[in-house]
Each structure stands twice: as structure tokens, then as C-alpha cells.
N, C-alpha and C positions, 0 to 999 in steps of 0.2 A: 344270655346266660345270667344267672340271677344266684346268688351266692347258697340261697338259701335251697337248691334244687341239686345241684354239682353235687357227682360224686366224688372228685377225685382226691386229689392232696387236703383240699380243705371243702366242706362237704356237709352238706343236713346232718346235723346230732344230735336235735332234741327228740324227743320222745321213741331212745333207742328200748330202754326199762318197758316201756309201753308195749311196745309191739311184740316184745316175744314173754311179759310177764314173768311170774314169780313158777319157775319148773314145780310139777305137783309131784305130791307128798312120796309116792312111790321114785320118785328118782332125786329124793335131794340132795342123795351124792354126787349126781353127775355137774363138771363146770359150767357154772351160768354165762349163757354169750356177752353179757355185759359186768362187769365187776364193781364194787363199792370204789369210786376213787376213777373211775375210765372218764366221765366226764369234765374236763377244765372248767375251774371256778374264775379264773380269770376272765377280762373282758372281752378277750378274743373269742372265747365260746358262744357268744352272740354270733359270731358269724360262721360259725360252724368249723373251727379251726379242729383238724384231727389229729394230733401229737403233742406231745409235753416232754419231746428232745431238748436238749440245750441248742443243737443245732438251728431245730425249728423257732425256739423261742430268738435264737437272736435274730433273725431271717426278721422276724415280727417285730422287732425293734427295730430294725430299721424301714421298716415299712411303716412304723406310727412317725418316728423322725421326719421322712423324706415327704409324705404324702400331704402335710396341708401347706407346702411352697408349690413351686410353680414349675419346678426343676424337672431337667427333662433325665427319667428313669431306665437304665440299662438293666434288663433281669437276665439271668444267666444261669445256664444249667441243663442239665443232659435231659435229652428229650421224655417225656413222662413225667417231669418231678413239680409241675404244676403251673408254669410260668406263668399264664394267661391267668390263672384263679388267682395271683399273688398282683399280678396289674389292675382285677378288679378292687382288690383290697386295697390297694392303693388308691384309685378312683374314691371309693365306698367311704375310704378317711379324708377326702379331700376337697375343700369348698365346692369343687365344681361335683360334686354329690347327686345333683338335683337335674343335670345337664347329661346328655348323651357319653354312652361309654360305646365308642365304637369300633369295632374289632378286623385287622385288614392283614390277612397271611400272605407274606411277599411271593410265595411260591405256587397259592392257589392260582393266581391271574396268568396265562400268557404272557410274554417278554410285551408285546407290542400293543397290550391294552392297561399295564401299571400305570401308566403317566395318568391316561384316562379316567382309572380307577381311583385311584388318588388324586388328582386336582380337577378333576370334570372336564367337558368337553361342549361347545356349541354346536346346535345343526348343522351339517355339512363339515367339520372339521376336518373329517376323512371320509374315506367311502363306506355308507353303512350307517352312519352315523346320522339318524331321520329326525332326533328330539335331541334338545338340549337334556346332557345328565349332570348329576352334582355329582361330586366326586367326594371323598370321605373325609378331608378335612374340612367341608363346608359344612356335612352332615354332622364333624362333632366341633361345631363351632362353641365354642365357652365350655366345652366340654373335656375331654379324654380320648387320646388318639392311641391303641394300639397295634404297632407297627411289628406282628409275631413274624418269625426269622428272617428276623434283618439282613443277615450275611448272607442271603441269596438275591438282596437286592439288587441287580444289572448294574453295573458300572456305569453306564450313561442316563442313569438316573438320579445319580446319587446328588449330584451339583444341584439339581432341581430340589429334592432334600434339603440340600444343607440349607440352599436359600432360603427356605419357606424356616428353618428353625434358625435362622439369623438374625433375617427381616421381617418376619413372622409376614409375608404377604407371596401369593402365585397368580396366575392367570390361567383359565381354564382353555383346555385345546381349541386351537381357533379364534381366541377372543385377547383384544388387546389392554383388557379391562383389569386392569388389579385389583385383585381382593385381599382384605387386610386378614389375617389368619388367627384368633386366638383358641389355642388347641392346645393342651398338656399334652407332649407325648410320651408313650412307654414304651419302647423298643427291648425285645425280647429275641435270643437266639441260646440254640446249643451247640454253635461253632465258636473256635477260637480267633476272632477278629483280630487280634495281634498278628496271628499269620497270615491271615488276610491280607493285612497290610503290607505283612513284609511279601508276599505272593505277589503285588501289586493287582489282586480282585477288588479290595477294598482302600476306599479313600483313605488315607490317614487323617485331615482336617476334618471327615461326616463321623470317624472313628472319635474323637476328639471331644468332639461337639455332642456327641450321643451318649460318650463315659462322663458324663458330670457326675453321675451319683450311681453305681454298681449294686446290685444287690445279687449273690450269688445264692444259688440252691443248692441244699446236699442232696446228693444220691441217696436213693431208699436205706442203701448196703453203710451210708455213714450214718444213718439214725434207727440204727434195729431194734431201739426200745420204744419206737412209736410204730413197730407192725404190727405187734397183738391190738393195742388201738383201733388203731386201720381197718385189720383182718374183723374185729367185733361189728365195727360201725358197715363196712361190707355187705356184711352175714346180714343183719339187719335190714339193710337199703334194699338188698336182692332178695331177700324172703318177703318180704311185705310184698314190694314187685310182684313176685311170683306166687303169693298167696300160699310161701311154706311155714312151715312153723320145723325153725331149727333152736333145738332147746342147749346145747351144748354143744361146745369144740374140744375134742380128744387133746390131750394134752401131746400125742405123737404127732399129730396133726399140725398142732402150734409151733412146734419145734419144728419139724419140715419147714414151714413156712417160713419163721425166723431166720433160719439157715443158707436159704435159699439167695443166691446173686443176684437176683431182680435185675436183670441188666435193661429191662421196660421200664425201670422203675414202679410209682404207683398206677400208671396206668394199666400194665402189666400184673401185677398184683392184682386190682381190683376186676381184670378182665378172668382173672384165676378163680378166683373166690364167686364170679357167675356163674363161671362153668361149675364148680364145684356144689353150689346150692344148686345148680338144674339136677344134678347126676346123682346127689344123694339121696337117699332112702332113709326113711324115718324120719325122728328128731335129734341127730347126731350127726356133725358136718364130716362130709366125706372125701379126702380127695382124690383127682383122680390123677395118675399120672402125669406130669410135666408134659413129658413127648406124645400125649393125647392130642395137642394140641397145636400153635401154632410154632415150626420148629426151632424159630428165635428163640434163645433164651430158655429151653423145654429142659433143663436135667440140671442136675443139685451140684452146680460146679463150686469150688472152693471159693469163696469169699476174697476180692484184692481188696487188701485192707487200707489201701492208699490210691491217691488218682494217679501219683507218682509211678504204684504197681502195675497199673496198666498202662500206659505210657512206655514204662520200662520194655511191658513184655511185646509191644506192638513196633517198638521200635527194633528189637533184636529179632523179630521176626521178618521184618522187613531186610536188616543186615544180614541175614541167613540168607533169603531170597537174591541180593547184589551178591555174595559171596566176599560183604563185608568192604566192598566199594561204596563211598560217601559222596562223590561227586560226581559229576559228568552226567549225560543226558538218562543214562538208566541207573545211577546211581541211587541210594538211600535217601539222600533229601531231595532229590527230583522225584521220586516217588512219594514221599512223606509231604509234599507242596511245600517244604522250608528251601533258607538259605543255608548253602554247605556250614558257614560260618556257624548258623543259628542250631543245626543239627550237632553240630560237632561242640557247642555248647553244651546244649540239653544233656546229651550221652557222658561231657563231662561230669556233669552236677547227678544226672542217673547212676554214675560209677558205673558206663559200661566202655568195655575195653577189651582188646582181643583174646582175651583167654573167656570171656564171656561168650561171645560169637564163637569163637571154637566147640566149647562147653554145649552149647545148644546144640547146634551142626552135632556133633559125634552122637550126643543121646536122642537125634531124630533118626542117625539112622543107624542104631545099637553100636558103634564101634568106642574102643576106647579114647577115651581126652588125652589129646595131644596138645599142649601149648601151645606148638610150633605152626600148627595147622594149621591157623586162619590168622588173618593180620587185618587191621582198617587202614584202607587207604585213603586216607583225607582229599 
């Protein structure tokens, strides 16, 4: 992947004016898909950065901070919202520039070929095994290691981890030979590794060792003044693609889009805005209903305007389901992977309490709110 090719979060933007031109003279009322001012004059717009949020600009602050030390990067963020294009940006600002950016998804491998994957293997190591392979930190040696969803990393791998980011040295399968390791690594997930920890899935000391420096992503739904952005540069990337010529976006159209939960985030988004340039007719962007398509996320649900709001509403849905039981093996945090302790935290600080669980209960199944009705049993 190459910064300058990526559609996603951040993404090709020069010559967007170019490609769909100045709309002729019989329509120069209709809106032009790019506007005076849509392009960042900042330095980030070299790299095809697509937003001008505060959210996103400080994301980018700390990606110019973090990126020319040596410190090993945690990115964070609901899945869509570009993790992997924010690791290369970090790579891209950081002396090892000119060195391998190598990219390794803990859940594409089989449980019993990761170690393999990751530190290599000799002839014969196991069965099958006919050639010696390198394994991905030798491949980004001096280079940039990204390590995408970390939090499905095996438990009995993770010691072999840490060691390699302690002692910066492993030995490959089979081989009694150490290799000394220099690799920046990026570790990238959109699980809550805290629970992890307290679930006991995840190491506390690999958890540790991998939060030196946090960089967290907003949700599409926290930066909606960079979707018209987004949605232009789209239109753009997918009509050239497709050899259309979409001369304007319907102002009903833009608001739809604005509006919309993106629970995909931008990857979601931008899979919307394909569909949409295959489906339209003429030089006017068209869309087509939500539930056309894939039925994640397909209809214009109301906006939670905090990560707290869903949270809130995931956890009293679940307290619905116990019938407001918090403990015990079918309980609410045995469902939710927390500690009872830890749930009965959170619910504190969420303000939820049993006239809430009541409250829900009665308007799922139309009867009136009783107080009395439902209680939490810690």
C-alpha cells in the first residue's frame, strides 16, 4: 500500500478539480463536486490527508510528535476508521522512511502457523516445512512492523512478543540461532485491551509494553464536517475509476450522507459512494437506498452522539436479556467479558440503575413503567 493510491481515511487528492473540470455553462447552477477551500493547504495534504476536523488534525499531531522516535505505537479505533493508513503515516514521517513497511494481520494466519509467520522457521521445523522461510520481523528489519488486530493475538504467543520488544532478539522455528531484531513496531486493534486484560485473554505486561504512546481514532459519526470532504474526494476516485463524469452532488443527497451513522465508518462510506457512482444516471450523484446493499449498517438510524451512548445502550440491552442479573455464569458481565466489579462500575459512571432496566423492559414490550419491576442484582 502506498499512500498515494489508498482510498480510504486518507487517500489520493491531487488532481480532484482536474478530473471532473469546471461544469459547462448550461448548468452553472448545479453544485460543483469539489469546492473552493475542499483541498488542505497544510502539509499533510502531500500525503493525501482527507479531512480538516479538529478531531483529525489532532490525530496528526500526534502522528508528526510520535513518528521520528523509535517508540513502539498503539493505534486505536473502531474498525473502518483507517488504522493501517495512520501506521503508514507514521512509517512515511519516520527515519526508517526508506526501509520496509511491513504489514502482518493477527487473524489472517491460523493459530498454529503465527509464531512461523512472525519469526520464520528452518527446514524440517515441523511437518511441511521443505525450505527455510523468513518470517516478518526479519523481512522488516530497520524497518516498520505492523502488527493489525493485536487483541486477537493467541495467548501463548504473546511471551514470544514481548520478548522480541524487550530484547529486541527471537529465534526462528527450529533454529537455536538468535537474531538481534531492529523493527519499529505499530500495533493496531479495535478491541478494548483493558478488558482483555481484566478477561485474562490478554497479557497485562505485552498490554504494557505495546501502550507506550496511544494514538486513538474518531468514528466517522465524531467528525461529520469531514464527510462532505470524504463524500467529494470518493465521487472523484470512483468516476475516474469508472470512466463517469459526475458533475454535481444534490444538496438532499449530501445531507442524507451527513446524517447517516456510518457504523463501517469510512470504509463503509466509501463502499457507499461506489455503489452509488455505478447506479447513477447522468452527471448528478444518485443514491441509492441504504438496504440496497450490504444489511450492516443499511438505514438512517439516529446518530449516538457519544461512545459513552452506545455503550450505555449495549449494556442495558444486555441487562434486559439477564433480566437485570450482573453476576453469575449467565449473568451481564459474564456476557459482556467484564469483571462483575468492573460492570457494576461502568453502569455506575453510565447512570444506569433499575428504574432504567425497568424503563427499557416495559417500552420493549408496550406495557406501562413500573419502578418496581425490575431491580440489579449485583
Amino acid at each position: 500500500m502506498t499512500m498515494r493510491r489508498d482510498t480510504s481515511a486518507i487517500g489520493e487528492q491531487a488532481g480532484w478539480a482536474d478530473d471532473f473540470g469546471t461544469a459547462p455553462s448550461r448548468r452553472t447552477d448545479a453544485p460543483r463536486t469539489v469546492e473552493p477551500g475542499d483541498d488542505p493547504l497544510d502539509a499533510d495534504a502531500a500525503h493525501g490527508i482527507v479531512g480538516a476536523s479538529l478531531a483529525l488534525r489532532r490525530v496528526l499531531r500526534l502522528v508528526r510528535t510520535v513518528a521520528p522516535t523509535d517508540a513502539v505505537v498503539l493505534v486505536r479505533g473502531e474498525t473502518g476508521t483507517g488504522k493501517e493508513l495512520i501506521a503508514n503515516l507514521i512509517h512515511t514521517h519516520s527515519s526508517r522512511r526508506a526501509r520496509p513497511f511491513v504489514k502482518f494481520n493477527c487473524t489472517a494466519i491460523p493459530a498454529g502457523l503465527l509464531e512461523s509467520e512472525l519469526f520464520g522457521h528452518e527446514r524440517g521445523a515441523f511437518t511441511g516445512s521443505v525450505a527455510r522461510r523468513i518470517g516478518r520481523f526479519e523481512l522488516a528489519h530497520r524497518g516498520t512492523l505492523l502488527l493489525d488486530e493485536i487483541g486477537d493475538l493467541p495467548l501463548e504467543l504473546q511471551p514470544k512478543l514481548l520478548r522480541v520488544l524487550e530484547e529486541q532478539e527471537f529465534e526462528r522455528l527450529g533454529s537455536t540461532q538468535t537474531i538481534r531484531s531492529d523493527v519499529r513496531v505499530v500495533a493496531a486493534t479495535n478491541r478494548p485491551l483493558e478488558e482483555l486484560v481484566h478477561a485474562g485473554t490478554f497479557r497485562a505486561d505485552l498490554y504494557y509494553r505495546l501502550n507506550v504512546f496511544s494514538v486513538e481514532l474518531p468514528a466517522l459519526r465524531e467528525r461529520p464536517e469531514d464527510i462532505p470532504l470524504l463524500v467529494r474526494h470518493f465521487v472523484a476516485h470512483h468516476a475516474r475509476q469508472l470512466g463517469r463524469r459526475i458533475e454535481s452532488i444534490p444538496p438532499d443527497v449530501m445531507d442524507t450522507l451527513v446524517h447517516h451513522s456510518w457504523p463501517g465508518n469510512i470504509r463503509e462510506l466509501q463502499n457507499a459512494i461506489h455503489r452509488a457512482v455505478i447506479l447513477s444516471r447522468g452527471t448528478s450523484l444518485q443514491l441509492p437506498p441504504f438496504d440496497a446493499g450490504v444489511k450492516a449498517g443499511q438505514t438512517l438510524a439516529p446518530r449516538a452522539e457519544t461512545f459513552d451512548d452506545v455503550a450505555r445502550e449495549h449494556i442495558l440491552e444486555v441487562l434486559r436479556e439477564t433480566n437485570g442479573v450482573v453476576a453469575g455464569p449467565r449473568g451481564a458481565a459474564a456476557r459482556l467479558g467484564l469483571k462483575r466489579t468492573t460492570l457494576l462500575s461502568r453502569m455506575q459512571r453510565l447512570g444506569i440503575g433499575p428504574r432504567d432496566v425497568a424503563t427499557e423492559r416495559a417500552q420493549r414490550v408496550g406495557d406501562a413503567v413500573a419502578p418496581a419491576a425490575a431491580s440489579i442484582a449485583p
